[in-house]
N, C-alpha and C positions, 0 to 999 in steps of 0.2 A: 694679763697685760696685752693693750693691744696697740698694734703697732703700725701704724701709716707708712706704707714702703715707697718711692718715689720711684721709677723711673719713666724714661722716654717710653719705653717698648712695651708692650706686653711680654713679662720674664716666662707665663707660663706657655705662649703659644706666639710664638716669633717666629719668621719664616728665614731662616740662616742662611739662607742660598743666596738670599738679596744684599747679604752684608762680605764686607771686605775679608781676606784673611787676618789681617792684624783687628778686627774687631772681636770676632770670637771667642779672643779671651776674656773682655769684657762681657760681653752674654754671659760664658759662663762663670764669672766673678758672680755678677748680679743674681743669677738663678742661686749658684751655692750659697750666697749671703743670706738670704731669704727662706729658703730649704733647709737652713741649722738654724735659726731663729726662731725656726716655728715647730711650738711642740704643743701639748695638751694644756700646757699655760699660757702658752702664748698666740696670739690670733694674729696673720696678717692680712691687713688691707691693702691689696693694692692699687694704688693712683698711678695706674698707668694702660694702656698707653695714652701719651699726651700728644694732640695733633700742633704740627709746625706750621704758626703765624706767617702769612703770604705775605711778605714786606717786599716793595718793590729798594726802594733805595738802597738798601746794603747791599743786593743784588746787583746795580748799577754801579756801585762803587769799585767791585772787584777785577775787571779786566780795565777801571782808571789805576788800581794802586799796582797791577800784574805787568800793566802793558806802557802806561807811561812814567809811574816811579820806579819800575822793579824790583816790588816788595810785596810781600805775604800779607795781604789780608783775606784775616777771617769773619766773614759775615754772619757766622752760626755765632761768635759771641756777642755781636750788638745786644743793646740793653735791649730793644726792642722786640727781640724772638725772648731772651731770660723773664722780662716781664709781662710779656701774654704767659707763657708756661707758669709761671708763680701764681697769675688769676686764673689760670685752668686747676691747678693743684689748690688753692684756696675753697675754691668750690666744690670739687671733690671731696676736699676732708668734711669740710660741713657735713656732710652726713652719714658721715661715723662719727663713732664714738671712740676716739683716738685716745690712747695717753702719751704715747710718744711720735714725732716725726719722724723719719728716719731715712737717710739717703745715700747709697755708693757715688754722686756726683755735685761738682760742685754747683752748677748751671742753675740748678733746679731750686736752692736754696738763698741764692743771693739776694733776689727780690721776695721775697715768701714772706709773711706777715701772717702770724698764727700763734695762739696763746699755748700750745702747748712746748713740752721740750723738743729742742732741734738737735739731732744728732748727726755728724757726717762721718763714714768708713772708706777711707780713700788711699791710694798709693803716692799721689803724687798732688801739690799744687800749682798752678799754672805759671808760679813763679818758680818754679822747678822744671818745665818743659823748656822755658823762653830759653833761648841761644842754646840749647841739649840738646832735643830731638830736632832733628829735620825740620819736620812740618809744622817747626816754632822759631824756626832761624828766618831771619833779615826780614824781620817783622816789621810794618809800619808801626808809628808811633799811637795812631791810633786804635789798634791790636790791642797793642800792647798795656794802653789803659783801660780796656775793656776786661782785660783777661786779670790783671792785678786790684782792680777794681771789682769784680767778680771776686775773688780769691778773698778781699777784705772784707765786705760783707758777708761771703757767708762763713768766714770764720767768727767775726762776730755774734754774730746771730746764732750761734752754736753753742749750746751748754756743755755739750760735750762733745770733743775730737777724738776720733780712732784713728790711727794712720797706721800702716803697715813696715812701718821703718821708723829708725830713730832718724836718717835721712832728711824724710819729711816733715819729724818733727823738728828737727832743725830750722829747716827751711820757716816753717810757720811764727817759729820765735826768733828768729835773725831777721826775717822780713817784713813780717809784721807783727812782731812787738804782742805775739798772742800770750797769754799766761801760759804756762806751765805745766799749771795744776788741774789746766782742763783737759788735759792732753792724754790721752792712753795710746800704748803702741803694743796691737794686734798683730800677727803678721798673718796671713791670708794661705788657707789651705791650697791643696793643691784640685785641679779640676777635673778630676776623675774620680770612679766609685772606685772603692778599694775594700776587699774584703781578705786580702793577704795575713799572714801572723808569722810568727818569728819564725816557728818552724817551717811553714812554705820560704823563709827568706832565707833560711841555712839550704835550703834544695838548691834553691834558683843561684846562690852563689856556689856551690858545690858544682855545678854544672858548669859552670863557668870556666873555657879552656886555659890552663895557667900556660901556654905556647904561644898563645895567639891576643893581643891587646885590641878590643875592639871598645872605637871610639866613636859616641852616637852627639853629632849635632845637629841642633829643632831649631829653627827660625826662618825668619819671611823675610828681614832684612838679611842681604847677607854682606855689608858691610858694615850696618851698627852694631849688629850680634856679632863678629868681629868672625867671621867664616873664614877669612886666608889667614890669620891667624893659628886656628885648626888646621887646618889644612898644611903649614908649614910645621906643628907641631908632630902631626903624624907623618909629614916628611923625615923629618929630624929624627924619630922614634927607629925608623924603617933601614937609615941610615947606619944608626948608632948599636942597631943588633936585634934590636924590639921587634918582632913579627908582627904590625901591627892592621888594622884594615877601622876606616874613615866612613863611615855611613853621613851623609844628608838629607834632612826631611825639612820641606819647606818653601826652600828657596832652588835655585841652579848656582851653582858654581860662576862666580864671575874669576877667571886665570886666563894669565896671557901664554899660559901653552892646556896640550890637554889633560885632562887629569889623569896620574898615574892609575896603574891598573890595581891598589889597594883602596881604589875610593870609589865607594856607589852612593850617588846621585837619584832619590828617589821620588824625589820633587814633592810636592804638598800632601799631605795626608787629611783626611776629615776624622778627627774622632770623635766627631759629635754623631756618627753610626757607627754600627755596629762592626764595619766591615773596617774601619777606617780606625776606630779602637783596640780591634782584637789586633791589627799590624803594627799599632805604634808598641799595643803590649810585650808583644815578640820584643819587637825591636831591643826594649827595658832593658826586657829579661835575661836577653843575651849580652848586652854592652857591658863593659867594665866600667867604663867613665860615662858621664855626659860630659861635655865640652863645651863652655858658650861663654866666649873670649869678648864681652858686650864691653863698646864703647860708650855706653846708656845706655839704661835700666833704671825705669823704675823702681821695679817688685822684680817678677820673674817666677808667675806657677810654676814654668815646667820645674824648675829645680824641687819641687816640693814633691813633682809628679814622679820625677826621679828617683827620690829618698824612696819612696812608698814601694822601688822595687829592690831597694837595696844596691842603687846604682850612686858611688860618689861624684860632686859634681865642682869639676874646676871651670872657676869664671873670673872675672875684676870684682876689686875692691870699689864700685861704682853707684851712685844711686843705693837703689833700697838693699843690695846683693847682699851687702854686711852682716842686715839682719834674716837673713836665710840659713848664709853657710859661716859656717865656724869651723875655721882650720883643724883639719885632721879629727876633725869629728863627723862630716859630714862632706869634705872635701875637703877646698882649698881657693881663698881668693887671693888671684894673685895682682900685684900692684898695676895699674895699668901701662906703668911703664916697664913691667917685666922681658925680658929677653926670651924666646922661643928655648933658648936652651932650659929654663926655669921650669916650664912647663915638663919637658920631655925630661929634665932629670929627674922629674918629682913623679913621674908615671915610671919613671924605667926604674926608680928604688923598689917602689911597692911591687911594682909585674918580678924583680928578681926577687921580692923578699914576699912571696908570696902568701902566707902567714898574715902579715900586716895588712897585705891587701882585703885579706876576707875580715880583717877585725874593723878595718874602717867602712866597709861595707854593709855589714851587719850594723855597724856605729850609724851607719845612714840613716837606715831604716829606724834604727830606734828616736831619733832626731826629729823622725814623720812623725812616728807614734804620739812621740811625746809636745810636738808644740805644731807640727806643718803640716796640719789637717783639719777639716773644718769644725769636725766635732768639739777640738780645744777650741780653735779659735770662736764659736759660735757658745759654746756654753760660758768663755771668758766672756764675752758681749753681752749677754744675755743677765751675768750678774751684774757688768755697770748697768744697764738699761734698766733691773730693778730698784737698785739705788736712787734714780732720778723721779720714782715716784711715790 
C-alpha cells in the first residue's frame, strides 16, 4: 500500500526552533502519524514540504480588518494560498504511484482534485475552532467563509474521515450534514517513545509518596488550559490537610499575588531533546495527578503522555477530552462548571484511600496500553486504509 502523506513541512527534517510553542504538538502529531503507518507493507510518499504562494492582497487586507474593523482576519486561509498548495500537491503525486491520499490537515485537501482515495486524520474542524479558541474569535465575516468553506470541501471530497473525538464527529454531521458512515473515530497517541511495562509501572507508583500529593501542570496557555483553576485547587488541597505541592511546565503563572511557596514554576520545557525529555519524564514519574482544568481542547496528547507513566489525569468534560479520559479509569473529567472543591475532594478521597489511588493509576496505564498509543491507533488506520483499496 502506498500512501501519499501531505503536509506543509518536511515531517522528517523540520527545523523546530523556528516554530511557536503551541505548534509543536502538531510536528509531532504529523511525524507519529506517519511513523505507525509505515511498515514493510506500507510505503510512505511524502508531499511535502510545500512552498507559500507570495499573494500580496490578503496580505493587505489584514491591518484593514485589525485596524479599522477590529476583527480577526486570517490570510493563511484565502482560497488563494489553499489552491496554489492543492496544484503543488497535484503535481507531486503525479509521480508516484499512489493508492491512497492521506492528510493530518484540512487546507491541503479542500482544493486537491486527484483520482485516488482522500483520507483526513484530524482533531478538530474549523467550525469547531470558530468562537472556541482565541485565535478564532471575533472573526470577520470573511474568515469565516473561508474557513467553513474550507471545512465543506474537504469533507466532501473525503472517502474516509478519521477524527480523534466523537466531539468532532459531531461537529462534521451537525454542521455539515456529512454521512456517518464515513466517519471513524481514532483517537491520537500520545507523543513520546514509550518503552515502559506494567511491571516498571507498579515501581514508579510504589515510589510514589503516599504524604505528599504532587500535582503536575503542561501548558502554554495559561488561561485556556485553565492554570488558576489548578492552582486554586492545590490551594484548597493544602488547606483542607492534603500535603500537596503544584509543578508548572510551559507557561508562568499569571496571580494577582505571589505564588505560595508549594508551587514551582518551571517555565517551558523542550521535549523534542533529550535534555528536555528526560526532565519532563522525571517530572511523570513523580506526579500523582496531571491537572489541566482546559477551557478548550480539542484533543490533548499530553493526557495520553500521562497515562503511559501511570499518572491519572483530571481535566473538563470539553472538546475532544471525553474521548481520552473515562472516569475513574484513567481520571476524571469534570464538568466545566465544576466548583474547586470538586476537584480537591476527588484528590483528597484517593491520597486518603490510598489503595484506590494506586488501582486508578495502574488503571491509567493500562488505558495507554490499550487504546492512547500510536501503535493501536496506527494499526486501527492502517486496517480502514486497506479496506479502501
Amino acid at each position: 500500500m502506498n500512501i501519499a502523506y501531505i503536509t506543509e513541512f518536511d515531517v522528517k527534517a523540520v527545523d523546530k526552533s523556528t516554530w511557536r510553542k503551541s505548534q509543536l504538538g502538531h510536528w509531532g502529531r504529523c511525524y507519529y502519524i506517519a511513523k505507525t503507518l509505515e511498515d514493510k507493507f506500507t510505503n510512505i510518499q511524502y508531499i511535502g514540504p510545500l512552498a507559500k504562494k507570495n499573494a500580496l492582497l490578503p496580505k493587505l487586507k489584514l491591518p484593514l480588518y485589525s485596524e479599522v474593523f477590529k476583527q480577526t482576519y486570517h490570510a493563511w486561509a484565502d482560497p488563494i494560498f489553499n489552491k496554489d498548495y492543492a496544484s503543488q500537491i497535484e503535481k507531486k503525486i503525479s509521480y508516484f504511484k499512489s493508492d491512497i491520499v492521506f492528510s493530518p490537515d484540512i487546507n491541503f485537501l479542500a482544493y486537491l482534485n486527484c483520482k485516488h482515495p482522500i483520507v483526513l486524520w484530524v482533531d478538530t474542524l474549523y467550525a469547531g475552532l470558530i468562537d472556541y479558541y482565541a485565535d478564532f474569535s471575533n472573526l470577520c465575516r470573511e474568515t469565516k467563509q473561508h474557513l467553513t468553506t474550507m471545512d465543506k470541501l474537504a469533507l466532501d471530497k473525503c472517502t474516509l474521515l478519521i477524527f480523534s473525538s466523537e466531539w468532532t464527529a459531531k461537529t462534521a454531521i451537525e454542521k455539515y450534514q456529512i454521512d456517518p458512515s464515513k466517519i471513524k473515530i481514532v483517537p491520537f497517541g500520545a507523543n513520546i517513545e514509550c518503552e515502559r511495562t506494567i511491571d516498571d509501572i507498579n515501581i514508579i507508583v510504589k515510589a510514589r509518596p503516599e504524604n505528599l500529593c504532587k500535582l503536575l501542570f503542561i501548558g502554554v496557555d495559561w488561561f485556556r488550559k485553565g492554570g488558576n483553576v489548578a492552582l486554586e485547587v492545590a490551594k484548597e488541597l493544602n488547606r483542607s490537610g492534603i500535603n500537596t505541592e503544584l509543578t508548572i511546565v510551559g507557561c508562568q503563572a499569571i496571580a494577582s499575588e505571589p505564588l505560595p511557596s508549594f508551587v514551582k514554576s518551571l517555565g517551558f520545557i523542550d521535549k523534542s531533546n533529550k535534555e528536555g525529555a528526560d526532565k519532563l519524564s522525571k517530572l511523570l514519574v513523580e506526579s500523582h495527578f496531571f491537572i489541566l482544568p482546559s477551557r478548550a481542547e480539542c484533543y490533548g496528547h499530553v493526557f495520553c503522555e500521562a497515562n503511559s507513566f501511570g499518572v491519572p489525569c483530571l481535566a473538563t468534560d470539553v472538546g475532544g477530552i471525553p474521548s481520552i479520559i473515562r472516569d475513574d479509569l484513567n481520571g476524571k473529567a469534570f464538568s466545566i462548571k465544576a466548583n474547586i472543591s470538586d476537584y480537591s475532594n476527588y484528590i483528597a478521597d484517593l491520597m486518603n484511600n490510598y489503595r484506590e489511588y494506586e488501582k486508578l493509576a495502574i488503571s491509567s496505564f493500562n488505558e495507554y496500553q490499550t487504546r492512547l498509543n500510536w501503535s493501536v491507533a496506527g494499526q486501527t488506520v492502517k486496517n480502514l486504509l486497506r479496506e479502501l483499496i
